[in-house]
Structures are given as structure tokens and as C-alpha cells.
Short mmCIF file of the C-alpha atoms (twelve columns), coordinates in Angstrom:
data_MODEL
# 
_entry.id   MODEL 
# 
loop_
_atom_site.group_PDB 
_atom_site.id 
_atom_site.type_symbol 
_atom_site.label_atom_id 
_atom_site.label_alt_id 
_atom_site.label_comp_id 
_atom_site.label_asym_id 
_atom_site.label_seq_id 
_atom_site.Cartn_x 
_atom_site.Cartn_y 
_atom_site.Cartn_z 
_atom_site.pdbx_PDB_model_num 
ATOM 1  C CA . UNK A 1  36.185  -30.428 -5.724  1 
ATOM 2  C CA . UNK A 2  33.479  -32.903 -6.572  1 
ATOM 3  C CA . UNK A 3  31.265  -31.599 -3.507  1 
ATOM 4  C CA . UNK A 4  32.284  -27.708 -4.167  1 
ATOM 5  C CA . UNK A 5  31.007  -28.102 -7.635  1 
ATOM 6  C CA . UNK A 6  27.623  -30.224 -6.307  1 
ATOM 7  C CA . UNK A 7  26.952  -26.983 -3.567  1 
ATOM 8  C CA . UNK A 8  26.981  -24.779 -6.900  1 
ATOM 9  C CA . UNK A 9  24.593  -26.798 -8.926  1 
ATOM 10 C CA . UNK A 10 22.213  -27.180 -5.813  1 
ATOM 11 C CA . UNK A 11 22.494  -23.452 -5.501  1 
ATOM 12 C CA . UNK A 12 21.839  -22.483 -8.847  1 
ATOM 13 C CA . UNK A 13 19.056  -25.193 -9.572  1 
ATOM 14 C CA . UNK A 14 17.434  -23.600 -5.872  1 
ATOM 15 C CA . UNK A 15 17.906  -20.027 -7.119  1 
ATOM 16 C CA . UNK A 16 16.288  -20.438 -10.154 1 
ATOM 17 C CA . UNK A 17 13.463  -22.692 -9.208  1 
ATOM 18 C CA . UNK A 18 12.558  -19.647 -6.391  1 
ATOM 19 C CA . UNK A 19 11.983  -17.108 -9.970  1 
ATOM 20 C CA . UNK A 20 10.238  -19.535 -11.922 1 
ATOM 21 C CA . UNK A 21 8.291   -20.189 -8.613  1 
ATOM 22 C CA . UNK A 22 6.778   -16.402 -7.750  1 
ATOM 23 C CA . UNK A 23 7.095   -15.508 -11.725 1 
ATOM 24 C CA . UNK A 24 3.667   -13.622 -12.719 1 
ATOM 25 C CA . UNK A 25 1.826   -14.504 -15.979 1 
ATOM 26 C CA . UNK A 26 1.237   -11.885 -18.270 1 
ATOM 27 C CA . UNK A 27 -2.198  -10.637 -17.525 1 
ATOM 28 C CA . UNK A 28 -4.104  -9.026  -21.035 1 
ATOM 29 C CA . UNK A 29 -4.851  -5.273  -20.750 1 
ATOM 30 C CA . UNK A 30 -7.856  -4.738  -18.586 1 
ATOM 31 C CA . UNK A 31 -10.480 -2.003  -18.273 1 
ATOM 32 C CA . UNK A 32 -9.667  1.749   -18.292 1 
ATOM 33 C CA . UNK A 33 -9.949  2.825   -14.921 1 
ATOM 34 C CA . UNK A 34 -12.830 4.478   -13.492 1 
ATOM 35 C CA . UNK A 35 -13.335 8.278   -13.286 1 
ATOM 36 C CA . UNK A 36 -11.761 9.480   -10.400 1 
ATOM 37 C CA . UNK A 37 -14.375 10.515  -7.046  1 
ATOM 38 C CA . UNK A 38 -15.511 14.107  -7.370  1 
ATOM 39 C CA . UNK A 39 -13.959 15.849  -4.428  1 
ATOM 40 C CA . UNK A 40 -12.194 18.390  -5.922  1 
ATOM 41 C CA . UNK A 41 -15.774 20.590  -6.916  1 
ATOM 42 C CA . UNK A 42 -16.224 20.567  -2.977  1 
ATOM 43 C CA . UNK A 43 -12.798 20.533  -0.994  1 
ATOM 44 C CA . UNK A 44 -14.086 23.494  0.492   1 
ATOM 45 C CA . UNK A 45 -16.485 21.990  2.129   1 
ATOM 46 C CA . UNK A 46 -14.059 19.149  3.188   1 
ATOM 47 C CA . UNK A 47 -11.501 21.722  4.704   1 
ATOM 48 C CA . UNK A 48 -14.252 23.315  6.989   1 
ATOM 49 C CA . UNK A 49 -15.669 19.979  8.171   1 
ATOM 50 C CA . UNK A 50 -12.208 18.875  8.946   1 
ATOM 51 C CA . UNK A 51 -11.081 22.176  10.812  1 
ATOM 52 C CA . UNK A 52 -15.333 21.577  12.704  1 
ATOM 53 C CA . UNK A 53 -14.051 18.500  13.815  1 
ATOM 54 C CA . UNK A 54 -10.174 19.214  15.043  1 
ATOM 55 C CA . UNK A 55 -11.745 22.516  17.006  1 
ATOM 56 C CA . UNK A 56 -14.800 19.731  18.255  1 
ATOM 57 C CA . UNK A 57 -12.049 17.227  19.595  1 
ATOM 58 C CA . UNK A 58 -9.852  20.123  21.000  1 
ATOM 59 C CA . UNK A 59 -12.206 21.226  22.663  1 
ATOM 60 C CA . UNK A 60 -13.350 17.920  23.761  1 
ATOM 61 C CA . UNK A 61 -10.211 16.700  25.195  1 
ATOM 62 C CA . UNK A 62 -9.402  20.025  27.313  1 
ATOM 63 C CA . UNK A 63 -12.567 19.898  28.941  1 
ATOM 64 C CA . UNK A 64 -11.968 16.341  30.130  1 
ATOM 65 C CA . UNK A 65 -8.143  17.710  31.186  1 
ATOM 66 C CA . UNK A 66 -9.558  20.052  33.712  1 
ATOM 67 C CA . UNK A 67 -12.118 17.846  35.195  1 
# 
């Protein structure tokens, strides 16, 4: 009983030590955040690079297929 009753302590006293351990401090309000980047004015532009490139490494890769 004695030992049963020891395990529990050690467990608790363990358990508890491993919150206070990886608790965070309360951290004061910082800065607002910054604007977000200005992409969406020009995600047109993004769209047709990206479809340059997929057709550039398509093309790319079956070339190197058939050699």
C-alpha cells in the first residue's frame, strides 16, 4: 500500500513538474502585423510565368526522353 501510494505521488509530482517545465510566459501584445505582399494587383502575371515555366520543363524533359 505504502509503495502503491509512493508510485502515485512520484507520478503526479513528475506530471506536473513536465507543465510547469514547457509552460510559456505571457508575452505583452506586440506590433500589428505588416501589410500583406502585393501579389494580388499582378497574379496574372504570376499564372502566365508559372504555366511559361511548366510548358519550359515539359518540354525539357521529353526532349531528353527521346534522346
Amino acid at each position: 500500500m505504502k509503495n502503491n501510494l509512493l508510485k502515485a505521488y512520484l507520478t503526479v509530482v513528475i506530471t506536473f513538474i513536465g507543465f510547469f517545465a514547457t509552460a510559456q510566459p505571457i508575452d505583452p501584445p506586440a506590433d500589428p502585423d505588416p501589410l500583406p505582399a502585393p501579389i494580388d494587383s499582378q497574379i496574372i502575371w504570376l499564372v502566365a510565368v508559372g504555366i511559361a515555366f511548366a510548358y519550359y520543363i515539359i518540354t525539357k524533359n521529353k526532349v531528353s526522353l527521346t534522346k
